[in-house]
Structure formats: structure tokens, C-alpha cells
MARGUSE-432185 format. One record per residue (C-alpha): residue number from 0; residue in one letter; x, y, z. Coordinates in steps of 0.2 Angstrom, whole numbers, plus 5000, padded with zeros to 4 digits. Example, Ala and Ser with C-alpha at 12.3 -4.5 7.8 and 13.67 -1.06 7.14 Angstrom:
> num  residu  xx  yy  zz
> 0  A  5062  4978  5039;
> 1  S  5068  4995  5036;
end
This chain:
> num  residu  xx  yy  zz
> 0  X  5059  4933  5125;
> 1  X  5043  4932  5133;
> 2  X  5031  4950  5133;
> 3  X  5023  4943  5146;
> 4  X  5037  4945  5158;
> 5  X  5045  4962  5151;
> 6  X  5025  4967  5159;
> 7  X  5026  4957  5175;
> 8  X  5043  4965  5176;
> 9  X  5039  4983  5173;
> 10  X  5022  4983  5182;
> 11  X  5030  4981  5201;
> 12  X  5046  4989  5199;
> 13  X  5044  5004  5212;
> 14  X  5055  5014  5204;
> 15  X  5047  5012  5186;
> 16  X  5030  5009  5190;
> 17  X  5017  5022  5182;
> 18  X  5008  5029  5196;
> 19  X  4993  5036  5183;
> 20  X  4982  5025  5177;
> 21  X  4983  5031  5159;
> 22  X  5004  5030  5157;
> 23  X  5002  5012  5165;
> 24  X  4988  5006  5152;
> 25  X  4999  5015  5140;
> 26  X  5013  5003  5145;
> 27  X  5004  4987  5145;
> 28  X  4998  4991  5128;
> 29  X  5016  4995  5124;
> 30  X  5024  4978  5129;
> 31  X  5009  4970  5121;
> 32  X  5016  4975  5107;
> 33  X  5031  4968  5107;
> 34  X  5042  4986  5113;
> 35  X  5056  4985  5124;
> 36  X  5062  4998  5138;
> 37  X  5078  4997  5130;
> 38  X  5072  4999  5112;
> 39  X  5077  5015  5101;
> 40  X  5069  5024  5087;
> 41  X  5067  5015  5069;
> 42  X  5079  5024  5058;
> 43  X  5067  5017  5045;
> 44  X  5059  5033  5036;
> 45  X  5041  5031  5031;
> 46  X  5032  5043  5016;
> 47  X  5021  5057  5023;
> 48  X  5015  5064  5008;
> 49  X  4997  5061  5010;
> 50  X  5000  5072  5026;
> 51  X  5005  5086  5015;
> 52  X  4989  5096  5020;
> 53  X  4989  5095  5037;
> 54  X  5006  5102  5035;
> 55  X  4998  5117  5023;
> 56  X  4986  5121  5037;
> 57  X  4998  5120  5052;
> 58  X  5015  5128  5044;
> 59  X  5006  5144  5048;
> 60  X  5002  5143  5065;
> 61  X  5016  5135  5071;
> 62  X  5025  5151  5063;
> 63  X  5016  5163  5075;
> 64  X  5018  5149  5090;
> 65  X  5037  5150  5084;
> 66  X  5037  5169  5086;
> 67  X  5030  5167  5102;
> 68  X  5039  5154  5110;
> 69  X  5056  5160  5104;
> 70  X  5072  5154  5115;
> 71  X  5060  5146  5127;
> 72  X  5073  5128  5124;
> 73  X  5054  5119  5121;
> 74  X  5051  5110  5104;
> 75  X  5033  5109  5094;
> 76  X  5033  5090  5086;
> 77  X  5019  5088  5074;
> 78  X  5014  5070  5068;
> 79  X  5001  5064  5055;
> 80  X  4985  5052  5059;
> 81  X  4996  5036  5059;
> 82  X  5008  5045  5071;
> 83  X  5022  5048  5057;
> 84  X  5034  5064  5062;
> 85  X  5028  5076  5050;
> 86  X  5038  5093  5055;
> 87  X  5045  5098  5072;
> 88  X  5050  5114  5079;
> 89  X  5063  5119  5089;
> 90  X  5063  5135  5101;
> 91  X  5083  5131  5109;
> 92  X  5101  5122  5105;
> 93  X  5100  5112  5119;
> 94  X  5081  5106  5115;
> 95  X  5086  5102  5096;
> 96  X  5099  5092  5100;
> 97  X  5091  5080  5113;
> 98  X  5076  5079  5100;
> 99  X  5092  5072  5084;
> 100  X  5099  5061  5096;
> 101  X  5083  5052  5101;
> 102  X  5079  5053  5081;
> 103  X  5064  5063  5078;
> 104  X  5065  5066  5060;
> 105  X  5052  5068  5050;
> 106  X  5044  5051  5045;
> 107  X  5049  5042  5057;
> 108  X  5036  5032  5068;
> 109  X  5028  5037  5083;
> 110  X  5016  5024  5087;
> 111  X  5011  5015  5105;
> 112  X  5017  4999  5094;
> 113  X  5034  5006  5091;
> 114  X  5040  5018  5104;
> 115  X  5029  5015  5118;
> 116  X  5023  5029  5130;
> 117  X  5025  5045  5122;
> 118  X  5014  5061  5119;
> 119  X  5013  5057  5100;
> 120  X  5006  5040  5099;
> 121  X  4997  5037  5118;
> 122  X  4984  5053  5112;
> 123  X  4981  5044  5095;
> 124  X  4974  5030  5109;
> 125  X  4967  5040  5121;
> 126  X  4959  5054  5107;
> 127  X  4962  5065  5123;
> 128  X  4976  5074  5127;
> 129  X  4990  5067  5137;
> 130  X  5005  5072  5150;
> 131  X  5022  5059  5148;
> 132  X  5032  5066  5161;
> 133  X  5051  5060  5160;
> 134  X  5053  5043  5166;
> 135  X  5032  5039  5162;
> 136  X  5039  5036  5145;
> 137  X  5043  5020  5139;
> 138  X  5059  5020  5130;
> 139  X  5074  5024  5142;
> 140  X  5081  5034  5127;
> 141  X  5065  5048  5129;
> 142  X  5066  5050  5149;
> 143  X  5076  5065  5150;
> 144  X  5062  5076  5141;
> 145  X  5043  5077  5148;
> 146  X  5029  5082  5134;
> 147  X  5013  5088  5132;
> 148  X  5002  5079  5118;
> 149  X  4985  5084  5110;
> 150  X  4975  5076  5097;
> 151  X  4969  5089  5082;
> 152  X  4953  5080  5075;
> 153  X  4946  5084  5059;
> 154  X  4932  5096  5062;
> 155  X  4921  5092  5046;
> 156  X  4926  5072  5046;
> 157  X  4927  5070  5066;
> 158  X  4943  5058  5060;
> 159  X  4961  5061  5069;
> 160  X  4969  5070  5057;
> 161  X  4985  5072  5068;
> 162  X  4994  5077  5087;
> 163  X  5002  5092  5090;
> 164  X  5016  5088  5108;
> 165  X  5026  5101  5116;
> 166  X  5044  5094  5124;
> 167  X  5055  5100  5136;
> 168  X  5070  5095  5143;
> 169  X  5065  5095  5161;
> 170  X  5056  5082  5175;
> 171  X  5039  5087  5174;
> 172  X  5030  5096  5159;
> 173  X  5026  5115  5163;
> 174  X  5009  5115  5167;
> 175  X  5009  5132  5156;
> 176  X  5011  5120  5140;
> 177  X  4992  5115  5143;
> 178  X  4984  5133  5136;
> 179  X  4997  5135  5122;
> 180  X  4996  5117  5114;
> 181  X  4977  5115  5114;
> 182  X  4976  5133  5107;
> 183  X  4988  5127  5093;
> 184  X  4977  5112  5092;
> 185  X  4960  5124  5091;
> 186  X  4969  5136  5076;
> 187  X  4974  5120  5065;
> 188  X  4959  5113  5067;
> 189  X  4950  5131  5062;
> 190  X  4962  5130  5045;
> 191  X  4957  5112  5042;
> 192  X  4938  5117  5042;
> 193  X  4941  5132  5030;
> 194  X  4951  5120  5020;
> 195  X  4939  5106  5020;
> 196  X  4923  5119  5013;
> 197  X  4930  5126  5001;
> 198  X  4938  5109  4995;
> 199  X  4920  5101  4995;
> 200  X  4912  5118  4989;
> 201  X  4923  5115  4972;
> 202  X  4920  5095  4973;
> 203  X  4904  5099  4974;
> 204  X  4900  5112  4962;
> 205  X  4911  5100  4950;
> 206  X  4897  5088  4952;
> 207  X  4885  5097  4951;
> 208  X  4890  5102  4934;
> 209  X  4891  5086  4927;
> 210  X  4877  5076  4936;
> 211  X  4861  5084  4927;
> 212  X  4863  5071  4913;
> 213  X  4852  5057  4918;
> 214  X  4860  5045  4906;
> 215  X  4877  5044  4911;
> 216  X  4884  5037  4929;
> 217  X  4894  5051  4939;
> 218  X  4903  5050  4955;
> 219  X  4916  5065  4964;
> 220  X  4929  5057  4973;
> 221  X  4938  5070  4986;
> 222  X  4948  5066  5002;
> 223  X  4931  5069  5014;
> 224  X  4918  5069  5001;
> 225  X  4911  5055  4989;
> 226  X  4897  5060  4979;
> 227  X  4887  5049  4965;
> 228  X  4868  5050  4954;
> 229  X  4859  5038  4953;
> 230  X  4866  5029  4939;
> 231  X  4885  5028  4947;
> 232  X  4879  5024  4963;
> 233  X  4869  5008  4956;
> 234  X  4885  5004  4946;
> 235  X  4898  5005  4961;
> 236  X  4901  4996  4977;
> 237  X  4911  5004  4990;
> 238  X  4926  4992  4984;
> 239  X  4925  5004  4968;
> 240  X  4926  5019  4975;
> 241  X  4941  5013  4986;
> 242  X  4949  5010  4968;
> 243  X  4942  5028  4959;
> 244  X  4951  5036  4979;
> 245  X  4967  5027  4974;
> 246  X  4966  5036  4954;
> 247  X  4961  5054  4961;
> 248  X  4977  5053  4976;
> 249  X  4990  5050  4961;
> 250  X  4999  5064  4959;
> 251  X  5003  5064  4941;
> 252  X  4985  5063  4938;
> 253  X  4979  5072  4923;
> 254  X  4963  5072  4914;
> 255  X  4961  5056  4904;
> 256  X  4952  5041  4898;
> 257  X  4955  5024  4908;
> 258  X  4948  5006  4907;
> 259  X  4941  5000  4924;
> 260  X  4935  4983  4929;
> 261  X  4922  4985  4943;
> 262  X  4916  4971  4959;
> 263  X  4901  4965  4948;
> 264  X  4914  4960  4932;
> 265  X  4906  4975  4922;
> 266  X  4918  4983  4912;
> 267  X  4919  5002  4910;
> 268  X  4927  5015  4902;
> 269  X  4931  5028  4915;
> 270  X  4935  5049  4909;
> 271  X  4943  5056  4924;
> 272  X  4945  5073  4926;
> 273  X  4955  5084  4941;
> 274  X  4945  5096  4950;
> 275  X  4954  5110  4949;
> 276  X  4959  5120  4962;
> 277  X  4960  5104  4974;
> 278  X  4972  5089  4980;
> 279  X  4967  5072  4976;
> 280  X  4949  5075  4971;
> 281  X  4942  5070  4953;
> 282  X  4926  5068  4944;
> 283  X  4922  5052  4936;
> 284  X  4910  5048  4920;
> 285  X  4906  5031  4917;
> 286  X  4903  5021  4899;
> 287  X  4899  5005  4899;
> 288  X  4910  4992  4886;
> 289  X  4899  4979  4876;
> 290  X  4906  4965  4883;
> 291  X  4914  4963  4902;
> 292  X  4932  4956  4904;
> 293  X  4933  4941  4917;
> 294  X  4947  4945  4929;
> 295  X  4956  4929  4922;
> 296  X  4962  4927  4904;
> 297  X  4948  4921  4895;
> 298  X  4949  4901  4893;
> 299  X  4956  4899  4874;
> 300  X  4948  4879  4868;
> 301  X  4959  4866  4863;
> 302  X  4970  4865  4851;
> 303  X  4974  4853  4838;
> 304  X  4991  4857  4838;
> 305  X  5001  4865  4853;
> 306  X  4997  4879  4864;
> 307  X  5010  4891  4874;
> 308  X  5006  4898  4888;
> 309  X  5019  4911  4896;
> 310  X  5021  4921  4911;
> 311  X  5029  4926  4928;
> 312  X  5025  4913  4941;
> 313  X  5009  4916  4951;
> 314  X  5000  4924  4936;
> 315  X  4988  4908  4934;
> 316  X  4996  4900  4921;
> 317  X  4998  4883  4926;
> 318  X  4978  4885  4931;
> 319  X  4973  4892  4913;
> 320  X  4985  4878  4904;
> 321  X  4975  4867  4914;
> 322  X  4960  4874  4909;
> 323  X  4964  4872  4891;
> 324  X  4967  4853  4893;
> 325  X  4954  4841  4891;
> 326  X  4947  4829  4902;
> 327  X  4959  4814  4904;
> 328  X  4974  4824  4898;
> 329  X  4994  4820  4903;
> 330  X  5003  4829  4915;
> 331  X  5018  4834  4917;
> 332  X  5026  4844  4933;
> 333  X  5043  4848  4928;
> 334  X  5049  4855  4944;
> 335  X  5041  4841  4955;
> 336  X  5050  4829  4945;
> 337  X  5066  4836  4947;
> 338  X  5064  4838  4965;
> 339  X  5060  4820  4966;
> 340  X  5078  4814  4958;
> 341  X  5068  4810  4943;
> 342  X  5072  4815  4924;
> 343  X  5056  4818  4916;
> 344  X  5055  4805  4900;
> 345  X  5048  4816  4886;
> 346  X  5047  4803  4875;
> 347  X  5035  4792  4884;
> 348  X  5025  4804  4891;
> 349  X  5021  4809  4871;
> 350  X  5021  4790  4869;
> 351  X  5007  4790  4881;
> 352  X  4996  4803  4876;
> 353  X  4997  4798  4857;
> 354  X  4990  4782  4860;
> 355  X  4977  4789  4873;
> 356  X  4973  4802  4860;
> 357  X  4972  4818  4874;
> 358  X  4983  4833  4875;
> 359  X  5000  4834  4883;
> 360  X  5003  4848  4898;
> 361  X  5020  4850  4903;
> 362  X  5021  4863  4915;
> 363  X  5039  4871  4916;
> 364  X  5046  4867  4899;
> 365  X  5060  4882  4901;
> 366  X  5069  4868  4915;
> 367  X  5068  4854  4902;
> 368  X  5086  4851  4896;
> 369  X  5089  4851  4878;
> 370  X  5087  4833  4872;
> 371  X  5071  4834  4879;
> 372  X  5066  4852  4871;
> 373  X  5071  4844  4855;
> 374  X  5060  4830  4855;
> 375  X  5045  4842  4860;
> 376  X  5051  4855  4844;
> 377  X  5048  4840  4834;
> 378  X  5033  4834  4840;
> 379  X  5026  4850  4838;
> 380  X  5026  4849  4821;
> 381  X  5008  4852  4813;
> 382  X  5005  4832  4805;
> 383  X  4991  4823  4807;
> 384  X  4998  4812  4819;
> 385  X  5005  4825  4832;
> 386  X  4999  4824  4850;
> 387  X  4992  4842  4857;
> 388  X  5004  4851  4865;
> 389  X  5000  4864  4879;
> 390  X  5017  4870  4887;
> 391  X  5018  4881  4901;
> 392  X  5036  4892  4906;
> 393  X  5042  4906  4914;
> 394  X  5040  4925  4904;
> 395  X  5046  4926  4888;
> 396  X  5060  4937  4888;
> 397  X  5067  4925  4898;
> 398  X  5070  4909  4889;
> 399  X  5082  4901  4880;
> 400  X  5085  4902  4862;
> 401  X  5081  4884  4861;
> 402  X  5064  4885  4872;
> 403  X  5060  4900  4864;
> 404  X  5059  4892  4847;
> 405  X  5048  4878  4853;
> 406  X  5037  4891  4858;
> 407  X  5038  4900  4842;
> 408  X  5030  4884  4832;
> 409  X  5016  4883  4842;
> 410  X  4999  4888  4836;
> 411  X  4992  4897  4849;
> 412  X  5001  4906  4861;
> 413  X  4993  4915  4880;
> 414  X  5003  4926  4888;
> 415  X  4994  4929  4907;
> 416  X  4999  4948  4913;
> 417  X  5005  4951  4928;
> 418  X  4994  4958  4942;
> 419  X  5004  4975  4942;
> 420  X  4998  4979  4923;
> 421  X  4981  4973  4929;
> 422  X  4980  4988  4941;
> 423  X  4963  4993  4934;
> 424  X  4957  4974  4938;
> 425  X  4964  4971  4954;
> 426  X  4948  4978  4965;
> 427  X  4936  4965  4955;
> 428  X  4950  4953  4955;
> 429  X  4952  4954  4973;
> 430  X  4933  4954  4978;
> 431  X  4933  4938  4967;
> 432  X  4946  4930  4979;
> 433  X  4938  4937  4992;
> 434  X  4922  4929  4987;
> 435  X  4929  4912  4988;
> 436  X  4936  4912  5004;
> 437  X  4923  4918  5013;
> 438  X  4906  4924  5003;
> 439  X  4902  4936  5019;
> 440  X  4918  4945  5019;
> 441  X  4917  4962  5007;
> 442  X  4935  4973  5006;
> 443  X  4932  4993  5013;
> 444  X  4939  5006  5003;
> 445  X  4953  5012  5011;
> 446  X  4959  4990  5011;
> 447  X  4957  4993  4992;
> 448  X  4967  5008  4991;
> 449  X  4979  4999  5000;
> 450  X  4981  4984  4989;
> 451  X  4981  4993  4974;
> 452  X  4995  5001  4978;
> 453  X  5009  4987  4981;
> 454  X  5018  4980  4970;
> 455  X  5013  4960  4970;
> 456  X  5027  4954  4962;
> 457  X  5022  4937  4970;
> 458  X  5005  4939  4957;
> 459  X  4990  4931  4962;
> 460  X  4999  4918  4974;
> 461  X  5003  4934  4984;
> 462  X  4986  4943  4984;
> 463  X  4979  4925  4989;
> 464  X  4991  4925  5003;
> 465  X  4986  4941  5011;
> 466  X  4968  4941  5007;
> 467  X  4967  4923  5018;
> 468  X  4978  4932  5030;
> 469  X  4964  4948  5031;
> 470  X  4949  4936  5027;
> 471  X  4956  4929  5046;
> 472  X  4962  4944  5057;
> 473  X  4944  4951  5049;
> 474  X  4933  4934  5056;
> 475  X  4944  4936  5071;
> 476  X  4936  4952  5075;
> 477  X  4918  4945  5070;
> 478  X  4916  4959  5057;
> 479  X  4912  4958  5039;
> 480  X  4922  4972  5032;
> 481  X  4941  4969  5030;
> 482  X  4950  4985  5035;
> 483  X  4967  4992  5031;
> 484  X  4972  4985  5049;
> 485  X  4967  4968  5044;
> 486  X  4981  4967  5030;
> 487  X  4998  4963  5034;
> 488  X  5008  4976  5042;
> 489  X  5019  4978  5025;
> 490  X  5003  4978  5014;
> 491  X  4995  4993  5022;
> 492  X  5001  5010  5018;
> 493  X  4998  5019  5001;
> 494  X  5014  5025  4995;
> 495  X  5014  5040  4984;
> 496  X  5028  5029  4974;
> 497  X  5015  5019  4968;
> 498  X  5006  5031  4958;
> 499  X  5019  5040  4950;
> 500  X  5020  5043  4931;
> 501  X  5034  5031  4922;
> 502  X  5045  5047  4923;
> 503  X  5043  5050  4940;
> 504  X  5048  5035  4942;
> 505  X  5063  5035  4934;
> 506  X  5067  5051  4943;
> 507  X  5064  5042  4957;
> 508  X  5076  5028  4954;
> 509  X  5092  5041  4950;
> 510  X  5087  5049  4966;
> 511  X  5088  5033  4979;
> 512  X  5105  5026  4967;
> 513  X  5112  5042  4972;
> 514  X  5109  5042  4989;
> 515  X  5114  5024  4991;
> 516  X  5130  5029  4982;
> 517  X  5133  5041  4993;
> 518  X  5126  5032  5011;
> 519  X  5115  5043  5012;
> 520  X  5122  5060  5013;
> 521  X  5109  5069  5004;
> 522  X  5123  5086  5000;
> 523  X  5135  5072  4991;
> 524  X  5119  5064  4981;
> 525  X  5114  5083  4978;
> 526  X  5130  5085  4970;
> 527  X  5131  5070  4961;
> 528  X  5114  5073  4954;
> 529  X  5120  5091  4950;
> 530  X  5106  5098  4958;
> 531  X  5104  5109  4974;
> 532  X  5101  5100  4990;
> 533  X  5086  5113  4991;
> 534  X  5078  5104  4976;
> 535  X  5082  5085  4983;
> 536  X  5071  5089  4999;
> 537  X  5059  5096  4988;
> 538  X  5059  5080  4976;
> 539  X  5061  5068  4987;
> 540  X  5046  5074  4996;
> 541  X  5035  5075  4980;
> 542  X  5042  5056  4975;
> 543  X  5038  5048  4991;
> 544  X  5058  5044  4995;
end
């Protein structure tokens, strides 16, 4: 369906059309986006952990607003910087069940892009605050309430750090809603300032500490603060410190020692330390390794005999196996000969390359069937006759018995790691890419924390993918900088679930199985996990479910 018509549609509709200038740019921007009249909320909950201190400094004013504003039937809805439901507040029946039939829930999205018009994501655009009056909202579903929304913006970064948006079942908004949001707004903001010194007083201080020794490279990493000396701030790029943000967020972190590739390829050792008595802030000390380790498996020369080279595809390894052949070598694409209808003829292939005298790549070994693997487990033999072998296959634990003992009579054997077990590569890695498809292009910090936290079980194929999809969208804009928005949608939240210790993880597995098991329903997946349902909200929360 064309968005062009949902506009033209809603923009001369007498009955429908916004009469104020902001609800009808609020509109158009809505329909740009793809958002229908007759859309409803996603059901689709999203992790709002990293608005767990915005939370802290608003729970206790919205306390005092609740005592205040008790069985008035209006709601207090608070969302995060990216418009996520955070909590909500509800002052009357009536009010509280309009608000769970429309879907507000905590984690649920609230953004222009995916509701429309509302007074939690048109201020996030506006940075002002903003009436929605019933039927100036977008979605039919919200047209029976009318809101009030104010942006709360970080007093100490300037960034938006949430909305605050008072509902009411009713046609127009009391104009008394006005005074008592924006001083809501005003007192959160207040705690966020006191929150935000005395979190960079002890980021600070912890710095200050450690940063008198001229011979090491420090940098303090907090969630508004970044500090380095002289040393630390020659060693880093901010694609670095994107990477040293995304250690001190994790959760589990404790202090410990960790290996870190940096931008330029040097290779450091990194002793992380919490600072205590703050959330995801940490000092850094820097100790150079003797020798820097490429962010590709370091070329092995050719061998004599046979070479194995296994691994999960996208890893590299059809590249490095190539690399390990020399000039003039026979190739062998298993998987492109199958698809051609062809039966790859081992023998004449090894025919070939003995009397050429070069190696033999044959790329996909593990679809060979078994007449074929048996020829290739005796011309692996070590004689002076045989023909190099370098054979490339899927992972290891994978194969079958007869593959896997091919593999086990070669000489040499590579086994490229998959990118998730090269998290503390993956920023030099990526600038690497980067590098190559557009030399201008440089990734920010918050891009960096972004990809370090997916999964990539497509490997490199998959961060080439979307580093080509940002290196456009980032050209597009005529910038140099690729920002989180310049990823694809999918690739541009942090989750808290990436960073979480293996037994947090494991937790956190049991957790979602239940709750699949039981559709759901948190009180039967409480029970099955023989737990209180108290103590479900209160992990699921701290696990990012």
C-alpha cells in the first residue's frame, strides 16, 4: 500500500484533519513512517534496563505526585530516551483499564515511528512539550484519551534522558495538567543532576587516584563522563572507548584482567576495575603485549603435506585456506559443483595437481560423499609423492566420523573463531572493514557498543553486511561518523543479555523456557520455576527478558 496516499488521505479529511501545526507535522512524519491509523500497539516487549536510573530518580517523585493526584482517574506514563514504556502510574479503575487495553506495559514502544501522534514520542521530536488531544492522535485505538507530554532533559549532559505524559480519559486535556507535569519534569531532572555529580565526583576521584603514574595509560569510563592521561588518550580512538563503555555497562562486571584489541591493531592488556559506589562506570589500565594480534588468523605457509582449516561459515575460512595456497594452486568449490548437477572428481583433480606440482584446496570437504573422502584419507598420507592438501569444512564438532578422520591425518590444522569469541576484536575488526569500504568513514561509540553486543552468528559475512548497509545510510547523510541510527534497525539496541556472565545466561535461558512453556503467564512459569512471581519480575528485569 502506498504511504503516500495514507498522507494525501489523512491530510484533507475534515473530520480528521489536525488543525495545529505541530499534531499535523506529527502526522506526516507518522505515515512516513510506515504507521497506519488502524495500527495497534506492538505486543513486542523491549529491555529497559539501561533506563534503570532514570527510574531510580523518578520513583520517588512520582510517589509524592501519586499522593497528590489520588482518585483523580488521570495516569502518569514515564518513557525512556528511545521512548520505551518504562513505568506508568495510575490514579482510577477506569483510567487503568483504558491504558491495558491500549497496551501500555512497560517496554513497549512509543515512538512517532511506531505509534504515530502521541505525547510520549511527538516531544522526543519536538524536545518541547506537547498537547495530543483525543482524536489529534494517530492511532484510532488512543482517541478516547487526551495527554499532556514533557521532555525531561539531562541537566548535566543536555541529552533527553526521558518524557514524562499525563492521560485522561476525556476530549480535551485539563489545561491544569500543564503546572503539575512540568513540575514533575523540573524535580526529576533536579534528582538526575544530584545523581550525575556525585556519580562523576566518584569517577573522577577514582581517576584521579590512578592517573599520577605517568608511565601507564588510564581512562574512566562512566555513563556521562569519559576521562583519559595523556598516555591512554594517545593509545585510544573514540571506537575504543565505545568498546571499554560496552565492558563497564555489563552488569556482572567484576574487577579483572582482559585482552583487548584496539582500532590501530595494538594489542593490550586491559585491568578493569568497577568504581564503586556507581552503575556502569569503570577504571581502565593499559599494558601493552609485545606483539599485536591481526584481527584475522595469522597466515600459517604451506604445507608439504595437508592443511585443515575448520569453522562456522562466515569466519574467513575459505579466505585464509586460500591464503595458505600458492600461486597456481587447484580449486575445488564443493558446494558450487553440487549446485551445478556436477559430482566433483576427486581423483582427477589430485590427478591434476600432482602433475602441476601446486596444492589442492577443496573447499567443503564435509559435503564430499564417502568415496570421495576415502581417496583424499589416502592421499593424505605423508610420502614423498603426495600432493598438498588444504581442506576447508564446517566446525568440528560437526562432522562426520569419516571427514573427521581425514582431518585428524593432516599436519597442520587452523580452526578460525567465530566472531562472538572475538568480542575483544570486534571494534578493530570492524574499523578494519570499515576501512575498506570507505577509508573516510570512522564508527562512533555508541555504533560500537551497539555491535559489540549482537550476536553475529552470520560471522564476518554478517558484520560486512551491515557495515556496507551503515557505511550507506552514513554517505546518505554526507557525514563521516556512522551512528547507532545508521545500523539496521535490528542491530541497534544494547541488550543487557548480551553482557551477562555464562550463569546468567543460563538463568536466563530456564527463565524464557518456562515462560514459553507456560504462554507466557508469568504466575505458572513462577510456579514451575518454584520461585515467587515477586522474584521473576525482579530477574527478568535484571536479565534483560
Amino acid at each position: 500500500m502506498c504511504h503516500v496516499g495514507v498522507i494525501d488521505t489523512l491530510s484533507f479529511r475534515s473530520d480528521q484533519t489536525p488543525h495545529r501545526p505541530v499534531i499535523e507535522h506529527s502526522w506526516r512524519r507518522s505515515a512516513l513512517s510506515g504507521v497506519r491509523p488502524e495500527d495497534n500497539t506492538p505486543a513486542r516487549l523491549h529491555d529497559i534496563g539501561s533506563a534503570d536510573p532514570l527510574l531510580d530518580a523518578a520513583r520517588p517523585v512520582l510517589d509524592d505526585a501519586a499522593a497528590r493526584l489520588a482518585e483523580t482517574d488521570v495516569s502518569l506514563l514515564l518513557v525512556d530516551h528511545e521512548c520505551r514504556m518504562v513505568t506508568r502510574v495510575a490514579f482510577g479503575t477506569t483510567v487503568e483499564r483504558r491504558l491495558d487495553a491500549i497496551g501500555a506495559a512497560p517496554g513497549v514502544p512509543f515512538g512517532e515511528d511506531i505509534v504515530g501522534t502521541t505525547a510520549l514520542g511527538t516531544p522526543a521530536e519536538t524536545r518541547g512539550g506537547v498537547i495530543v488531544n483525543s482524536t489529534e492522535h494517530y492511532l484510532e485505538q488512543f482517541r478516547s484519551i487526551s495527554c499532556y507530554g514533557q521532555p525531561i532533559i539531562h541537566p548535566a549532559t543536555r541529552r533527553l534522558a526521558g518524557i514524562i505524559c499525563m492521560s485522561e480519559i476525556a476530549d480535551r486535556i485539563n489545561p491544569l495538567a500543564v503546572p503539575v507535569v512540568d513540575g514533575i519534569v523540573a524535580d526529576i531532572a533536579d534528582r538526575l543532576l544530584d545523581r550525575s555529580r556525585a556519580h562523576q565526583r566518584r569517577v573522577l576521584d577514582a581517576f584521579q587516584r590512578a592517573a599520577p603514574r605517568r608511565d601507564v595509560a588510564v581512562a574512566a569510563v562512566g555513563d556521562d563522563l569519559q576521562l583519559t592521561n595523556a598516555l591512554a588518550a594517545e593509545l585510544l580512538s573514540p571506537t575504543d572507548i565505545g568498546a571499554l563503555r560496552a565492558i563497564a555497562t555489563d552488569p556482572a562486571l567484576r574487577t579483572t584482567t582482559l585482552p583487548l584489541t584496539l582500532v590501530s591493531g595494538a594489542e593490550v592488556e586491559i585491568a578493569v576495575e568497577p568504581v564503586a559506589g556507581t552503575r556502569g562506570a569503570a577504571l581502565f589500565r593499559f599494558r601493552p603485549l609485545a606483539a599485536p594480534t591481526p584481527t584475522r588468523p595469522t597466515p600459517v605457509r604451506p604445507s608439504p603435506t595437508t592443511v585443515a582449516v575448520s569453522g562456522e561459515p562466515g569466519t574467513g575460512r575459505t579466505t585464509l585456506a586460500l591464503e595458505l595456497a600458492s600461486e597456481g594452486a587447484v580449486i575445488i568449490d564443493v558446494a558450487d559443483e553440487l549446485i551445478a548437477g556436477r559430482q566433483p572428481d576427486v581423483a582427477a583433480f589430485l590427478t591434476r595437481a600432482r602433475s602441476s606440482g601446486v596444492p589442492l584446496v577443496i573447499d567443503g570437504v564435509d559435503l564430499l560423499d564417502d568415496r570421495s573422502v576415502a581417496l583424499l584419507t589416502r592421499a593424505a598420507a605423508p610420502t614423498p609423492a603426495a600432493t598438498p592438501l588444504i581442506l576447508v569444512s564446517g566446525p568440528r564438532a560437526q562432522l562426520g566420523p569419516t571427514v573427521a578422520a581425514l582431518l585428524g591425518r593432516c599436519a597442520t590444522r587452523v580452526d578460525p573463531a567465530p566472531l562472538r569469541h572475538r568480542i575483544s576484536e570486534l571494534a578493530a575488526i570492524a574499523s578494519g572493514i570499515l576501512g575498506d569500504i570507505d577509508p573516510e568513514l570512522t564508527l562512533s561509540g555508541p555504533a560500537t557498543d551497539a555491535l559489540l553486543s549482537q550476536d553475529w552468528p552470520g560471522n564476518l559475512t554478517e558484520l560486512i553486511a551491515v557495515l556496507r548497509g551503515a557505511a550507506e545510510s552514513c554517505r546518505h547523510r554526507t557525514a563521516r561518523v556512522i551512528e547507532t541510527a545508521d545500523l539496521p534497525a535490528a542491530y541497534r539496541t544494547t541488550s543487557r543479555a548480551a553482557h551477562l556472565s555464562g550463569r546468567e545466561q543460563a538463568e536466563r535461558t530456564a527463565i524464557v523456557d518456562a515462560l514459553d512453556r507456560s504462554g507466557g503467564n508469568k504466575v505458572h512459569a513462577a510456579r514451575d520455576l518454584g520461585i515467587s512471581r515477586t522474584t521473576l519480575y525482579a530477574r527478568m528485569r535484571a536479565l534483560g527478558i
